[in-house]
C-alpha positions in Angstrom: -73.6 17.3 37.3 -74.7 20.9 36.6 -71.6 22.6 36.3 -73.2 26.4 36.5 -74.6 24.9 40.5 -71.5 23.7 40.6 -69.5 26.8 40.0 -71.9 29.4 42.5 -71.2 26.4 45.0 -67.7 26.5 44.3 -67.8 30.7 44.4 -69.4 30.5 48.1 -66.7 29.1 49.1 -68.1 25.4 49.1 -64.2 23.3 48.8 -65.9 19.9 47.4 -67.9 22.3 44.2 -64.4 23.3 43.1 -62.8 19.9 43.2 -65.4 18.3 41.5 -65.2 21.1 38.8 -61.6 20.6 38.4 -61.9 16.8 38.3 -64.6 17.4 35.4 -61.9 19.6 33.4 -58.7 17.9 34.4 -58.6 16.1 31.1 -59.2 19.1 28.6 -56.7 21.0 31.0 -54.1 18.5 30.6 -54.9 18.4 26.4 -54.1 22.4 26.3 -51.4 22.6 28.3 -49.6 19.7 26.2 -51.0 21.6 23.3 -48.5 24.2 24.6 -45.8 22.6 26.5 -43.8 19.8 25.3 -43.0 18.5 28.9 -45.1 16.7 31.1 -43.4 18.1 33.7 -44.1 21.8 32.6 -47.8 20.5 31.9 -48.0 19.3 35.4 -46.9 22.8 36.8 -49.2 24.8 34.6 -51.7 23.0 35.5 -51.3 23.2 39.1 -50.3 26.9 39.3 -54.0 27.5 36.9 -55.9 25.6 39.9 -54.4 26.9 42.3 -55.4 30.6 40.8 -58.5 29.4 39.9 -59.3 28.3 43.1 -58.0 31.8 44.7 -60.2 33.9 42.2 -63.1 31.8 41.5 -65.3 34.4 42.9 -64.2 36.9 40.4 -65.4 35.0 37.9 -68.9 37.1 37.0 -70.9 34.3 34.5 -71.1 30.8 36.0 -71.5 29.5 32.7 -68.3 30.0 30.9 -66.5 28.5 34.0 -64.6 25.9 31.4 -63.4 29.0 29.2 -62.0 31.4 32.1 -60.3 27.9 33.2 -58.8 27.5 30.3 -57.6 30.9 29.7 -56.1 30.4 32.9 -54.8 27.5 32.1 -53.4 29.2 29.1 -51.4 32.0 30.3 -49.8 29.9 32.4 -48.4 27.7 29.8 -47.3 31.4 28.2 -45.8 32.0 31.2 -43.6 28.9 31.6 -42.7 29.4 27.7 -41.4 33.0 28.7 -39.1 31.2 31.5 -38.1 28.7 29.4 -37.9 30.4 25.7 -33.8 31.4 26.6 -33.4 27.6 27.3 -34.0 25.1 24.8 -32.8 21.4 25.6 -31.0 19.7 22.7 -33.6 16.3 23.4 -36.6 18.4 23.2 -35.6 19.0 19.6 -34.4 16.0 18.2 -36.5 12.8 20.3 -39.7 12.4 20.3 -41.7 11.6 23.5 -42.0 7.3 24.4 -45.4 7.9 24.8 -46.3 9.0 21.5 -48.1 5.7 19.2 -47.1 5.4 15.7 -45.2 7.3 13.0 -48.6 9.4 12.2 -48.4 11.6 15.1 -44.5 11.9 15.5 -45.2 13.1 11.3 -48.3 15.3 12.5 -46.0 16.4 15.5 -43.4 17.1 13.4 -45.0 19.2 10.6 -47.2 21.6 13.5 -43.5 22.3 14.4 -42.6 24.0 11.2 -45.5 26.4 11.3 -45.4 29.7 13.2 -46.9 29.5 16.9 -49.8 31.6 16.8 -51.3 28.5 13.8 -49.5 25.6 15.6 -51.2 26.5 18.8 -54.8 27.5 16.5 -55.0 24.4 14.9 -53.8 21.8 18.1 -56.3 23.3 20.0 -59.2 23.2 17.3 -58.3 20.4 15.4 -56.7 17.7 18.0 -57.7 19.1 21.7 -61.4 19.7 19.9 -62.2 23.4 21.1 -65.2 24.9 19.7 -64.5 28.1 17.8 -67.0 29.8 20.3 -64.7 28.3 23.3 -61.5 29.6 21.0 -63.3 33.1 20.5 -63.9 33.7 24.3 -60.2 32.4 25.3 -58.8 34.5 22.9 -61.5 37.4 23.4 -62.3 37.9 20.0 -65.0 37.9 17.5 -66.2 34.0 16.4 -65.7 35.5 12.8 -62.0 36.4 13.2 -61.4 32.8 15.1 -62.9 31.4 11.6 -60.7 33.4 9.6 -57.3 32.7 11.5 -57.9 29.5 11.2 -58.4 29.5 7.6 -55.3 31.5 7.3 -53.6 29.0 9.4 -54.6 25.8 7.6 -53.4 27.9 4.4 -50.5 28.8 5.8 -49.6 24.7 6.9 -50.8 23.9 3.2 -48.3 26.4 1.6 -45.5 25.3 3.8 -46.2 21.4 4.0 -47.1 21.3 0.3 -43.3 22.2 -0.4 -41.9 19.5 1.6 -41.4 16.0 -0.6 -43.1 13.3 0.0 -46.4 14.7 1.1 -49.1 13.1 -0.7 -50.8 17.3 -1.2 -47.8 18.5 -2.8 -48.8 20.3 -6.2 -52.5 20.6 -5.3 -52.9 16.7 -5.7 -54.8 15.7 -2.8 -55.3 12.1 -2.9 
Protein backbone atom coordinates (compact mmCIF):
# COMPACT_ATOMS: atom_id res chain seq x y z
CA UNK A 1 0.00 0.00 0.00
CA UNK A 2 1.25 3.47 -0.66
CA UNK A 3 0.65 5.26 2.40
CA UNK A 4 1.30 9.00 0.91
CA UNK A 5 -2.04 7.88 -1.89
CA UNK A 6 -3.37 6.70 0.98
CA UNK A 7 -3.27 9.69 3.11
CA UNK A 8 -4.54 12.49 0.05
CA UNK A 9 -7.35 9.71 -0.29
CA UNK A 10 -7.93 9.85 3.24
CA UNK A 11 -7.61 14.02 3.19
CA UNK A 12 -10.54 14.11 0.36
CA UNK A 13 -12.56 12.85 2.57
CA UNK A 14 -12.33 9.12 1.12
CA UNK A 15 -13.55 7.04 4.87
CA UNK A 16 -11.98 3.52 3.69
CA UNK A 17 -8.09 5.62 2.98
CA UNK A 18 -8.24 6.54 6.71
CA UNK A 19 -9.16 3.19 8.03
CA UNK A 20 -6.81 1.44 6.18
CA UNK A 21 -4.10 3.99 7.39
CA UNK A 22 -5.04 3.50 10.93
CA UNK A 23 -5.15 -0.28 10.57
CA UNK A 24 -1.43 -0.03 9.15
CA UNK A 25 -0.38 2.09 12.34
CA UNK A 26 -2.53 0.48 14.98
CA UNK A 27 0.28 -1.61 16.19
CA UNK A 28 3.07 1.21 16.58
CA UNK A 29 0.17 3.32 18.16
CA UNK A 30 -0.66 0.82 20.66
CA UNK A 31 3.56 0.37 21.41
CA UNK A 32 3.70 4.30 22.21
CA UNK A 33 0.90 4.71 24.04
CA UNK A 34 2.01 1.64 26.40
CA UNK A 35 5.31 3.26 26.23
CA UNK A 36 3.43 6.05 28.17
CA UNK A 37 0.56 4.58 29.90
CA UNK A 38 0.76 1.72 32.18
CA UNK A 39 -2.98 0.78 31.59
CA UNK A 40 -4.45 -0.91 28.86
CA UNK A 41 -7.39 0.74 29.55
CA UNK A 42 -5.71 4.31 29.35
CA UNK A 43 -3.91 2.98 26.09
CA UNK A 44 -7.13 2.08 24.64
CA UNK A 45 -8.57 5.68 25.25
CA UNK A 46 -5.60 7.39 23.98
CA UNK A 47 -5.67 5.69 21.22
CA UNK A 48 -9.13 6.23 20.37
CA UNK A 49 -9.36 9.91 21.32
CA UNK A 50 -5.80 10.29 18.74
CA UNK A 51 -8.10 8.65 15.80
CA UNK A 52 -10.74 10.17 16.39
CA UNK A 53 -8.72 13.70 16.10
CA UNK A 54 -6.82 12.40 13.47
CA UNK A 55 -9.57 11.61 11.57
CA UNK A 56 -11.25 15.24 12.26
CA UNK A 57 -8.03 17.05 11.17
CA UNK A 58 -6.44 14.93 8.65
CA UNK A 59 -6.77 17.60 6.17
CA UNK A 60 -4.63 19.85 8.12
CA UNK A 61 -2.06 17.74 7.83
CA UNK A 62 0.22 19.75 5.01
CA UNK A 63 3.05 16.71 3.92
CA UNK A 64 1.39 13.35 3.16
CA UNK A 65 4.46 11.74 3.90
CA UNK A 66 5.04 12.20 7.53
CA UNK A 67 1.42 10.89 8.04
CA UNK A 68 2.98 8.16 10.73
CA UNK A 69 4.81 11.11 12.64
CA UNK A 70 1.81 13.66 13.01
CA UNK A 71 -0.09 10.33 14.11
CA UNK A 72 2.08 9.67 16.55
CA UNK A 73 2.44 12.99 17.99
CA UNK A 74 -1.05 12.87 18.19
CA UNK A 75 -1.05 9.86 19.69
CA UNK A 76 1.39 11.35 22.11
CA UNK A 77 -0.20 14.22 23.59
CA UNK A 78 -2.91 12.29 24.24
CA UNK A 79 -1.19 9.94 26.50
CA UNK A 80 0.27 13.50 28.19
CA UNK A 81 -3.08 14.34 28.52
CA UNK A 82 -4.47 11.28 30.32
CA UNK A 83 -1.10 11.45 32.61
CA UNK A 84 -2.19 15.13 33.55
CA UNK A 85 -5.74 13.62 34.66
CA UNK A 86 -4.36 10.98 36.29
CA UNK A 87 -0.85 12.36 37.82
CA UNK A 88 -3.10 13.46 41.33
CA UNK A 89 -4.20 9.70 41.35
CA UNK A 90 -1.87 7.05 41.66
CA UNK A 91 -3.32 3.39 42.39
CA UNK A 92 -1.38 1.53 45.02
CA UNK A 93 -1.41 -1.89 42.31
CA UNK A 94 0.03 0.18 39.61
CA UNK A 95 3.06 0.56 41.86
CA UNK A 96 3.72 -2.62 43.39
CA UNK A 97 2.26 -5.66 40.65
CA UNK A 98 3.36 -6.09 37.62
CA UNK A 99 1.03 -6.55 34.63
CA UNK A 100 -0.02 -10.79 33.88
CA UNK A 101 0.85 -10.19 30.56
CA UNK A 102 4.29 -9.42 30.90
CA UNK A 103 6.87 -12.86 30.00
CA UNK A 104 9.72 -13.45 32.20
CA UNK A 105 11.72 -11.80 34.94
CA UNK A 106 13.77 -9.80 32.09
CA UNK A 107 11.19 -7.38 31.30
CA UNK A 108 9.47 -6.95 34.81
CA UNK A 109 13.72 -6.19 35.68
CA UNK A 110 13.88 -3.89 32.44
CA UNK A 111 10.37 -2.49 33.48
CA UNK A 112 11.49 -1.99 36.74
CA UNK A 113 14.87 -0.13 36.26
CA UNK A 114 13.15 2.52 33.23
CA UNK A 115 11.05 3.26 36.37
CA UNK A 116 13.84 4.74 38.43
CA UNK A 117 14.96 7.07 35.73
CA UNK A 118 13.40 10.57 35.21
CA UNK A 119 10.48 10.69 32.44
CA UNK A 120 11.74 12.72 29.81
CA UNK A 121 14.83 9.40 29.42
CA UNK A 122 12.33 6.67 30.45
CA UNK A 123 10.02 7.76 27.72
CA UNK A 124 13.49 8.52 25.21
CA UNK A 125 14.83 5.37 25.49
CA UNK A 126 11.18 3.01 25.47
CA UNK A 127 10.46 4.60 22.49
CA UNK A 128 13.93 4.36 20.68
CA UNK A 129 15.16 1.36 22.10
CA UNK A 130 12.00 -1.12 22.63
CA UNK A 131 8.97 0.60 20.39
CA UNK A 132 12.02 0.97 17.64
CA UNK A 133 11.54 4.75 16.56
CA UNK A 134 13.96 6.11 14.26
CA UNK A 135 15.76 9.23 15.67
CA UNK A 136 14.50 11.06 12.45
CA UNK A 137 10.75 9.82 13.59
CA UNK A 138 11.81 10.98 17.36
CA UNK A 139 13.28 14.41 15.96
CA UNK A 140 9.94 15.30 14.02
CA UNK A 141 7.65 14.18 17.16
CA UNK A 142 9.47 16.01 19.36
CA UNK A 143 10.30 18.96 16.70
CA UNK A 144 13.74 19.15 17.15
CA UNK A 145 17.00 18.93 15.50
CA UNK A 146 18.16 14.95 14.73
CA UNK A 147 21.50 16.12 16.51
CA UNK A 148 19.86 17.06 19.82
CA UNK A 149 17.60 13.66 19.66
CA UNK A 150 21.28 11.96 19.47
CA UNK A 151 22.49 13.83 22.27
CA UNK A 152 19.51 13.29 24.73
CA UNK A 153 19.71 10.04 24.21
CA UNK A 154 23.21 9.79 24.98
CA UNK A 155 22.57 11.73 28.08
CA UNK A 156 19.85 9.47 28.86
CA UNK A 157 21.52 6.09 28.51
CA UNK A 158 24.31 7.91 30.74
CA UNK A 159 22.08 9.00 33.04
CA UNK A 160 20.37 5.04 33.34
CA UNK A 161 24.18 3.87 33.57
CA UNK A 162 24.99 6.30 36.53
CA UNK A 163 21.87 5.41 38.32
CA UNK A 164 21.58 1.48 37.51
CA UNK A 165 25.36 1.12 38.02
CA UNK A 166 24.70 1.97 41.79
CA UNK A 167 22.12 -0.57 42.34
CA UNK A 168 23.70 -4.20 43.55
CA UNK A 169 23.54 -6.85 41.68
CA UNK A 170 23.78 -5.40 38.22
CA UNK A 171 26.32 -7.21 36.33
CA UNK A 172 27.74 -3.03 34.97
CA UNK A 173 28.24 -1.96 38.35
CA UNK A 174 31.94 -0.47 38.65
CA UNK A 175 32.44 -0.16 34.91
CA UNK A 176 32.66 -4.11 34.58
CA UNK A 177 30.49 -4.81 31.75
CA UNK A 178 30.50 -8.39 31.21
Amino acid sequence: MDMTKEVKKAQKGHPHAFEHLIRAHKVIMYRVARTLLASDADCADAIQEAILKAFENIRTLREPAYFKTWLLRIVINECNRILRQHRKVIELDEWTAPSAKESGFEKVELEQLLKTLPEEDRILLKLYHIDDLSIKELAEIYQKPENTIKTQLRRAREHARSIWSKQEGYPWKNGSGN
